[in-house]
C-alpha positions as CSV (number, residue, x, y, z in Angstrom):
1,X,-12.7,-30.3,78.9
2,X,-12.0,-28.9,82.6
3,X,-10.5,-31.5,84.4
4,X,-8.3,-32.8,81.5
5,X,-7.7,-29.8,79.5
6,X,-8.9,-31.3,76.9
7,X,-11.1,-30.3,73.7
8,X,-14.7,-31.9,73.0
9,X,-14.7,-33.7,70.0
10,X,-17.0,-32.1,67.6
11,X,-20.7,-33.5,67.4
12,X,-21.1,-36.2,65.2
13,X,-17.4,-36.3,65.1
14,X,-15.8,-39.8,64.3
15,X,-14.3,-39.9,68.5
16,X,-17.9,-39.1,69.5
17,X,-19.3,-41.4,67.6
18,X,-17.2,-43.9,68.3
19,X,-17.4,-43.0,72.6
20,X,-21.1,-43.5,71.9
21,X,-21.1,-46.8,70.4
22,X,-18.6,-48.2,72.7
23,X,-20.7,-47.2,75.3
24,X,-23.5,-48.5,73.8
25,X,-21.9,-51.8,72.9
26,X,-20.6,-52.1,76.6
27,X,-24.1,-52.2,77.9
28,X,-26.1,-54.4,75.5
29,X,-27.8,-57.1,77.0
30,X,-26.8,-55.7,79.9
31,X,-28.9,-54.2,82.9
32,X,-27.7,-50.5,84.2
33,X,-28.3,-51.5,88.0
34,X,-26.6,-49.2,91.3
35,X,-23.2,-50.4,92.6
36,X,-24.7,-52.0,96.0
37,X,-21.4,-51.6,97.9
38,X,-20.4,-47.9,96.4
39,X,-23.2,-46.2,95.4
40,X,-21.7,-43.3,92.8
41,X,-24.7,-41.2,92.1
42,X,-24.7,-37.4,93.2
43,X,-23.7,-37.6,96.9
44,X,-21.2,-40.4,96.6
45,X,-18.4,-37.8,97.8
46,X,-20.4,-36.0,100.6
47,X,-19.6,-32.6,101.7
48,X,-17.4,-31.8,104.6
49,X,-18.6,-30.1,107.7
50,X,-15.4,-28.3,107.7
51,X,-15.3,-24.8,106.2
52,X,-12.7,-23.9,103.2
53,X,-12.6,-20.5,104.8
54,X,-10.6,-22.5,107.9
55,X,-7.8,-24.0,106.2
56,X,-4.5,-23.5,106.4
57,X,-2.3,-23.5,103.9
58,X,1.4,-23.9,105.8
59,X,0.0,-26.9,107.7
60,X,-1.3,-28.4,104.3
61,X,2.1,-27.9,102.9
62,X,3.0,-29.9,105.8
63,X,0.5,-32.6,105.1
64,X,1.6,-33.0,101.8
65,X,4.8,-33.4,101.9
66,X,4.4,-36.2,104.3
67,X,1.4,-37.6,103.1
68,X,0.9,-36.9,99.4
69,X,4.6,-36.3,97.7
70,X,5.8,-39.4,97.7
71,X,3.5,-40.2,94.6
72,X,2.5,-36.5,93.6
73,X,6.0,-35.3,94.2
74,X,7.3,-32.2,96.0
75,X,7.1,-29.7,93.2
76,X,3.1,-31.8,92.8
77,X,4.6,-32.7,88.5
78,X,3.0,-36.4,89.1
79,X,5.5,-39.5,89.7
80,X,4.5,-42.4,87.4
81,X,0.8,-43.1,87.1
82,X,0.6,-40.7,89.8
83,X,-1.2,-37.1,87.8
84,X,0.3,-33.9,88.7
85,X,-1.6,-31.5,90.7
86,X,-0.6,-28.6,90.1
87,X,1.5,-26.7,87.2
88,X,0.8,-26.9,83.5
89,X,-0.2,-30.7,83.2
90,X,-2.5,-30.4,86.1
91,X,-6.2,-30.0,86.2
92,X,-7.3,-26.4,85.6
93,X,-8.9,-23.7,87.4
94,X,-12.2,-24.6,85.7
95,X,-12.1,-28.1,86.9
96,X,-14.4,-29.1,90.1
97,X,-10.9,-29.9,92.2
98,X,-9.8,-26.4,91.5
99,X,-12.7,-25.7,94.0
100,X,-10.5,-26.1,97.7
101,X,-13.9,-27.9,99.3
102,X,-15.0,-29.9,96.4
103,X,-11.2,-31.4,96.7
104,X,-10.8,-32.1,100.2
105,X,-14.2,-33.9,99.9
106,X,-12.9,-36.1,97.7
107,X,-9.2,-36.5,99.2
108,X,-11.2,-37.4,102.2
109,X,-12.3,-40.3,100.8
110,X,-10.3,-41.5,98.7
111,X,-6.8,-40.4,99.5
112,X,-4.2,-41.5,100.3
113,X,-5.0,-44.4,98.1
114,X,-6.2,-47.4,100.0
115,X,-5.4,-45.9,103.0
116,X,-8.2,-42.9,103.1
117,X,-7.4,-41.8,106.7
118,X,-7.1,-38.1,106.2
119,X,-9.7,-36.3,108.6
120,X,-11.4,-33.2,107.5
121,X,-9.5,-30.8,108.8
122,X,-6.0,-32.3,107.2
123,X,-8.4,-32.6,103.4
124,X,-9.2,-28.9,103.6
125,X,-5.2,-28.0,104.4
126,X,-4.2,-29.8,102.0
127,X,-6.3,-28.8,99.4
128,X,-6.1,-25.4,100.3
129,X,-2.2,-25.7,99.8
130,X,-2.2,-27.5,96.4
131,X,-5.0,-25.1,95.1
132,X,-2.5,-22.3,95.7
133,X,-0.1,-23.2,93.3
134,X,-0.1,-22.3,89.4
135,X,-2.6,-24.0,87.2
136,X,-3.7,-23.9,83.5
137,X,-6.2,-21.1,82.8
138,X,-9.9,-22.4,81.8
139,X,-11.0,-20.9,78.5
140,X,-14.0,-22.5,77.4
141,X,-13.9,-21.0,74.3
142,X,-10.1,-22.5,73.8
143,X,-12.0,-25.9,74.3
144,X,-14.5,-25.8,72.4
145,X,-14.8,-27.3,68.6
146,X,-14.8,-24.8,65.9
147,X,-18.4,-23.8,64.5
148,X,-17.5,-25.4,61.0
149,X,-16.4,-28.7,62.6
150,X,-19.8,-28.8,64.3
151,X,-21.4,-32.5,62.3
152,X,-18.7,-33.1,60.6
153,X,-18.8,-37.1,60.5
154,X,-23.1,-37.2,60.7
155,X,-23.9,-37.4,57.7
156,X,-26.8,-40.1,56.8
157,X,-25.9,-43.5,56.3
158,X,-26.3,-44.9,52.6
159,X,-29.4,-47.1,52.6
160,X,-27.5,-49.8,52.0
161,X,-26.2,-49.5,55.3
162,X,-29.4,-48.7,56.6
163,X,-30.7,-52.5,55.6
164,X,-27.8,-54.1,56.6
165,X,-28.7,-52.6,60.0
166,X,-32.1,-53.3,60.1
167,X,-31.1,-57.4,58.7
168,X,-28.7,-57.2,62.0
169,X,-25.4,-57.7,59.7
């Protein structure tokens, strides 16, 4: 909903039904283990020493156009598969990147792609100039599901398909 602008599918609804069982399909038979060589539980990104309160925002302008445009483009629309990071197709001000530190931390380590070389200071700059440009507002009442969609699609099963389940057909 944040990052995506998106809206939640209603509970129950047929998407979120269909999220869970895909989900649930994708892991049967199958052991949910830690990713030895990337761990990617709560402090996969970790924080930067570096304060947000010391960047600054010309020399990230700098940064980005030399390090970042040539797949986010100058005006940051996105080129290609390359998202947009900032203007009305970017993530919005209620998404974690919208936050200048929780950004750097990640460009840190993961931008540019496959060549994460960017040092703290340069993450902070840089994300202190993107975050300065125009964004989509964050509603969360604009993303949410109206109150009679709520359960739309969860409606019991007929017992019929309630012992077709249970004989594994």
């Amino acid at each position: 909903m944040r990052s995506c602008n998106g809206t939640r599918p209603p509970l129950g609804s047929r998407p979120s039904v269909a999220i869970a069982a895909w989900i649930t399909w994708l892991s049967k038979y199958t052991l949910i283990r830690m990713n030895s060589k990337r761990p990617a539980g709560p402090n996969a990104v970790p924080k930067l020493s570096v304060e947000a309160s010391s960047a600054d925002q010309e020399r990230g302008a700098r940064l980005y156009a030399d390090r970042c445009s040539s797949c986010h483009a100058g005006n940051g629309a996105g080129i290609d598969e390359n998202p947009p990071v900032w203007g009305a197709m970017s993530y919005n001000q209620g998404a974690g990147f919208a936050n200048d530190a929780q950004l750097a931390a990640w460009l840190k380590v993961a931008m540019p792609l496959d060549e994460a070389t960017l040092t703290e200071k340069d993450a902070i700059d840089i994300a202190a100039y993107v975050n300065s440009h125009e964004r989509p507002v964050f509603r969360l009442d604009e993303h949410l599901p109206k109150a009679e969609q709520l359960g739309e699609y969860n409606a019991e099963p007929e017992p019929s398909t309630l012992q077709n389940q249970r004989d594994g057909e």
